[in-house]
C-alpha positions as CSV (number, residue, x, y, z in Angstrom):
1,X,38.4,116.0,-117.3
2,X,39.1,112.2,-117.0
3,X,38.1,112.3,-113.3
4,X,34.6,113.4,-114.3
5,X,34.1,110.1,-116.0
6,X,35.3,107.9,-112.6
7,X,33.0,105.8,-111.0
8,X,32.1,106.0,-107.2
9,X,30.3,103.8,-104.6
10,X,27.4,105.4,-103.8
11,X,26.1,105.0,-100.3
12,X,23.1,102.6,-99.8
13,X,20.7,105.0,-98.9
14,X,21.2,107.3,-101.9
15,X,21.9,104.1,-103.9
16,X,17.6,104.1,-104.8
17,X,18.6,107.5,-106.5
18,X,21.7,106.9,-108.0
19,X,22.2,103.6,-108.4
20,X,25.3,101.4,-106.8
21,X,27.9,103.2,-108.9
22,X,27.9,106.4,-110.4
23,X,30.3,108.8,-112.6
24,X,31.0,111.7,-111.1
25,X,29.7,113.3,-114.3
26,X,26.4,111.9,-113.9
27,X,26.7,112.9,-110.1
28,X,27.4,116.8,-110.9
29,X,24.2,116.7,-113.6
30,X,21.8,115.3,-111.4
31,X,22.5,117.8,-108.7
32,X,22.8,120.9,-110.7
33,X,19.9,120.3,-112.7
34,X,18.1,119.8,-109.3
35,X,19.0,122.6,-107.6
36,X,19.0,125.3,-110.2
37,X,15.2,124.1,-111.6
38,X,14.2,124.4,-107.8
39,X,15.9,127.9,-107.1
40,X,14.4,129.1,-110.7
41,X,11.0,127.5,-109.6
42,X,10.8,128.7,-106.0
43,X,11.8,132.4,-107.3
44,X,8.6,132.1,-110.0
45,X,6.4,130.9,-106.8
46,X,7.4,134.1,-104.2
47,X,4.8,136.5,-105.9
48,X,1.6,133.5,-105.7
49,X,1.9,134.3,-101.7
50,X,2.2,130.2,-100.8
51,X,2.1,129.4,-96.9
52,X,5.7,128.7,-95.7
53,X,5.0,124.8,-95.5
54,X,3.7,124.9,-99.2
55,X,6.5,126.8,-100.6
56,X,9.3,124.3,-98.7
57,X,7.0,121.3,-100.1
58,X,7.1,122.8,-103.5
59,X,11.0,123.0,-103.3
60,X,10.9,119.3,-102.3
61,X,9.1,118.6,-105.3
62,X,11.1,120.6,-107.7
63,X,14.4,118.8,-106.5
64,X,13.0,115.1,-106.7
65,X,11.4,115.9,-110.3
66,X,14.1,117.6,-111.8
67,X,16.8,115.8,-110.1
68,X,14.7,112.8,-111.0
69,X,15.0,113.6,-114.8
70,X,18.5,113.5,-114.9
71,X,19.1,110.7,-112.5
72,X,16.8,108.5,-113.9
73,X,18.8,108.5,-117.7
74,X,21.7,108.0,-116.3
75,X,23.5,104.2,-116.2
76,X,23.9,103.5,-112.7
77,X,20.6,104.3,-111.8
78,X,19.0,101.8,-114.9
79,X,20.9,99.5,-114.1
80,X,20.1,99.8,-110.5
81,X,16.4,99.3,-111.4
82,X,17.1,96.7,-113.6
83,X,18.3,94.3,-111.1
84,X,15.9,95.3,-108.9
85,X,12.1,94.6,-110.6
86,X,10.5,94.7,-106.5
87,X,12.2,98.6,-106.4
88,X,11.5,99.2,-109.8
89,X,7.1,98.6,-109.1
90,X,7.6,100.3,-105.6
91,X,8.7,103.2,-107.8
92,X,6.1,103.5,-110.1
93,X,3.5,103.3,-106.8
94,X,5.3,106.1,-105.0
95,X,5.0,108.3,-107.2
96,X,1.2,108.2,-107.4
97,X,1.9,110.3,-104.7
98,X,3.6,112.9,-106.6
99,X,0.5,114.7,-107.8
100,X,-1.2,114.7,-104.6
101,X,1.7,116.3,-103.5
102,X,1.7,119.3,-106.3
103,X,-2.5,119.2,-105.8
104,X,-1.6,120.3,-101.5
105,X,1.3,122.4,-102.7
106,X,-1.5,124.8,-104.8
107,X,-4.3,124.1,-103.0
108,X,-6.5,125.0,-105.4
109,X,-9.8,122.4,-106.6
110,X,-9.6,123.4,-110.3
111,X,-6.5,121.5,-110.2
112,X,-7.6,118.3,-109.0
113,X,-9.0,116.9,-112.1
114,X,-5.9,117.4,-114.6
115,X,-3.8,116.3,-111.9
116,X,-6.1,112.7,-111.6
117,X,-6.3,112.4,-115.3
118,X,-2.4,113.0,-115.8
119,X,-1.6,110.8,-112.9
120,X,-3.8,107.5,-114.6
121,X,-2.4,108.5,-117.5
122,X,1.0,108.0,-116.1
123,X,0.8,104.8,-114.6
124,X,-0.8,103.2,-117.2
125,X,1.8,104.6,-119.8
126,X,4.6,103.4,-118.1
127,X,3.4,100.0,-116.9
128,X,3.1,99.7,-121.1
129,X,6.5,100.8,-121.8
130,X,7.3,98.8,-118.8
131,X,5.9,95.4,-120.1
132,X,7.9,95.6,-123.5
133,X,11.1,94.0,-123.5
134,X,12.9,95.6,-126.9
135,X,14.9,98.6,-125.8
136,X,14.4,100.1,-129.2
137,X,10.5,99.4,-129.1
138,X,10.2,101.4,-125.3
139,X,12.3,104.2,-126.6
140,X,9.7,104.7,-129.4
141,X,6.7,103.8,-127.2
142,X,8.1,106.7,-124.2
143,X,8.2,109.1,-127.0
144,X,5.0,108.3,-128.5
145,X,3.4,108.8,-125.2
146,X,5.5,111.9,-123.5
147,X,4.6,113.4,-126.5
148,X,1.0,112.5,-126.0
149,X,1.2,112.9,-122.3
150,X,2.9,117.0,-123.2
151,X,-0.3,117.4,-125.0
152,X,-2.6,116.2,-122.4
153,X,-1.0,118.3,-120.0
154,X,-1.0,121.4,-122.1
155,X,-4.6,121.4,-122.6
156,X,-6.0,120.9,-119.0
157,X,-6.4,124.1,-116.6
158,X,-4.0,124.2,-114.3
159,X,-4.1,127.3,-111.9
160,X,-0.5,128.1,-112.2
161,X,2.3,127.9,-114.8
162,X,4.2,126.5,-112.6
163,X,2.2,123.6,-111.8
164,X,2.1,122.7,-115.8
165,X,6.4,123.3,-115.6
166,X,6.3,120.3,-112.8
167,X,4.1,117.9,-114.2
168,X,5.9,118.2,-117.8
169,X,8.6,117.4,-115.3
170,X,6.9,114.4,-114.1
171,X,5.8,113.2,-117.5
172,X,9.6,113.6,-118.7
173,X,11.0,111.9,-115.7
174,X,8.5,108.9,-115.2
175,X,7.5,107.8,-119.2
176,X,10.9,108.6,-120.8
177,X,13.6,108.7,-118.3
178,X,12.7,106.2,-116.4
179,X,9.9,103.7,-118.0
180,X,12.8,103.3,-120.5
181,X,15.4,101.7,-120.2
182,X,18.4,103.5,-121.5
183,X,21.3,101.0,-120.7
């Protein structure tokens, strides 16, 4: 069991991901959590009849998000980010692109809306858990507004269940896990 607590170099292009160093621990989580969300999700999605491109960009999605949840709570990848403000604002921008992603993935305009309004709401909750510098304050703040964010989500119209699953997913992975910082 001790070897699950080792630390390895991770490569530099993963290193965005992970971090410079990682446990292995952290390692098995990440990817586990990734791949069995996305194989749970993409089994939910055979009966909506998605396009072939659709359903492999919804299994893209499904491993970055739920990989992404784990990942970003875990040391190496905080500290990672903390080291790195540049990365850390390039992050936030890319993933603007996240619900445009799920919006193509559904293709369907009732989802367009909820998936704007979430995706404001995002950005401009984590670049306020992002600008306050007492750990204990941004923990608070992250819950305050995931919990906030949940509740948004929960009430908007979303054509499938599945699309609310991945942007709880989103909320989770961008306000708490990785707005905060946990190391």
């Amino acid at each position: 069991m001790k070897a699950l607590h080792d630390e390895i170099r991770i490569p530099e292009f993963l290193q965005e991901l992970h971090g410079q160093k990682a446990t292995v621990f952290d390692l098995l989580l990440t990817y586990l959590a990734a791949v069995l969300t996305t194989a749970l999700v993409l089994y939910q999605a055979q009966p909506i009849g998605l396009e072939a491109w659709q359903f492999y960009l919804l299994g893209f999605l499904t491993l970055d998000l739920a990989g992404g949840v784990v990942a970003n709570f875990t040391a190496g990848t905080t500290r990672y980010y903390q080291k790195n403000p540049g990365k850390r604002c390039l992050f936030i921008a890319l993933h603007v692109l996240q619900p445009l992603l799920l919006y193509f993935t559904f293709s369907d305009p009732v989802n367009m809306l909820p998936l704007l309004l979430i995706t404001v709401y995002t950005v401009i909750a984590m670049l306020v858990i992002n600008h306050i510098r007492e750990y204990a304050n941004q923990r608070i703040m992250g819950a305050f507004l995931l919990v906030l964010g949940v509740t948004i989500a929960f009430l908007e119209p979303f054509s499938q269940p599945l699309m609310l699953h991945l942007v709880l997913l989103y909320l989770v992975k961008l306000l708490l896990a990785f707005a905060v910082r946990w190391a």
